[in-house]
N, C-alpha and C positions, 0 to 999 in steps of 0.2 A: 412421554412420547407425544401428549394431543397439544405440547408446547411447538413440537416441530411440525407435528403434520394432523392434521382433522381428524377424529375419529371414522369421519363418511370415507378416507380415501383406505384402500390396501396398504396394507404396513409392508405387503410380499411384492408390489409393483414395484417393476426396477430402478424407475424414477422417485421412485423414496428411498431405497437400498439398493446399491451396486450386488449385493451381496445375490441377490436375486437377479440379477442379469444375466445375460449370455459373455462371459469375457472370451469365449475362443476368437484367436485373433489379435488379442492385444499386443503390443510390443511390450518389453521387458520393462516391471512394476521395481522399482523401491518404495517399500514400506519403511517409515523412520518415527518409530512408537518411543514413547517413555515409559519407564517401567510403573509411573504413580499417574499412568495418563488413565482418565477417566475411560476411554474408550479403548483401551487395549485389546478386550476381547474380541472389540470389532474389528481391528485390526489384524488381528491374528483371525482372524475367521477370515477377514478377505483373503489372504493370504494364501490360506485352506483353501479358499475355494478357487482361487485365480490358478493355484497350483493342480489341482483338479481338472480344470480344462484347460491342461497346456500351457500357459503362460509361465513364463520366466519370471519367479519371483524372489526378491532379494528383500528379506525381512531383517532390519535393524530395531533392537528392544534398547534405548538407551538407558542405563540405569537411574534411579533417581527424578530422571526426567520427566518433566510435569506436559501438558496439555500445551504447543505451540511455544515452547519454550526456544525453536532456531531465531522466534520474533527476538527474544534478549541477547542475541547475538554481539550487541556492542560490548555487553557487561558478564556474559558470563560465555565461558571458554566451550563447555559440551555444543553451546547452539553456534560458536564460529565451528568447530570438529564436523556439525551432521551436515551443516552449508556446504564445505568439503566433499563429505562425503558426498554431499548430492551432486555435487559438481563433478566428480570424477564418473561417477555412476553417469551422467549424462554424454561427459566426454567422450566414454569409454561405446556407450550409442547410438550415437551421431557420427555424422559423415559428414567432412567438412566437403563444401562445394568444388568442384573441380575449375581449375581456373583456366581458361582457354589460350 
């Protein structure tokens, strides 16, 4: 951890973990984890805790899938699949503008 942040700062300040923050409010989360991602727990803990104070969370584990793996999207088919899905997840939340 004192690779990401100093030992002198709060590891519990919400500006070093959301997880500590106040999410009431947020609009509706996709989480899009892999199941060999290093950070999984944190993900599923945001998850937990966004679901906690109300927020609309939609949590995707993709199997197999490693740390930033939608980046190899040219060459491997799961990270063109989560681009989708995040595309449809945003479509599906957004308001197209009204045209006069």
């Amino acid at each position: 951890m004192d690779a990401y942040l100093p030992s002198t700062v709060d590891r519990r300040d919400p500006r070093a973990s959301p997880l500590f923050a106040d999410l009431k409010g947020l609009p509706p989360l996709l989480i899009q984890v892999g199941s060999a991602e290093t950070l999984l727990a944190d993900a599923t803990r945001f998850a937990a805790t966004a679901g906690e104070a109300d927020v609309s969370v939609t949590l995707e584990i993709w199997p197999h899938m490693i740390h930033a793996w939608p980046m190899w999207n040219a060459h491997l088919e799961p990270g063109r699949q989560t681009l989708t899905h995040a595309g449809r997840f945003m479509a599906g939340h957004l308001h197209a503008p009204r045209r006069a």
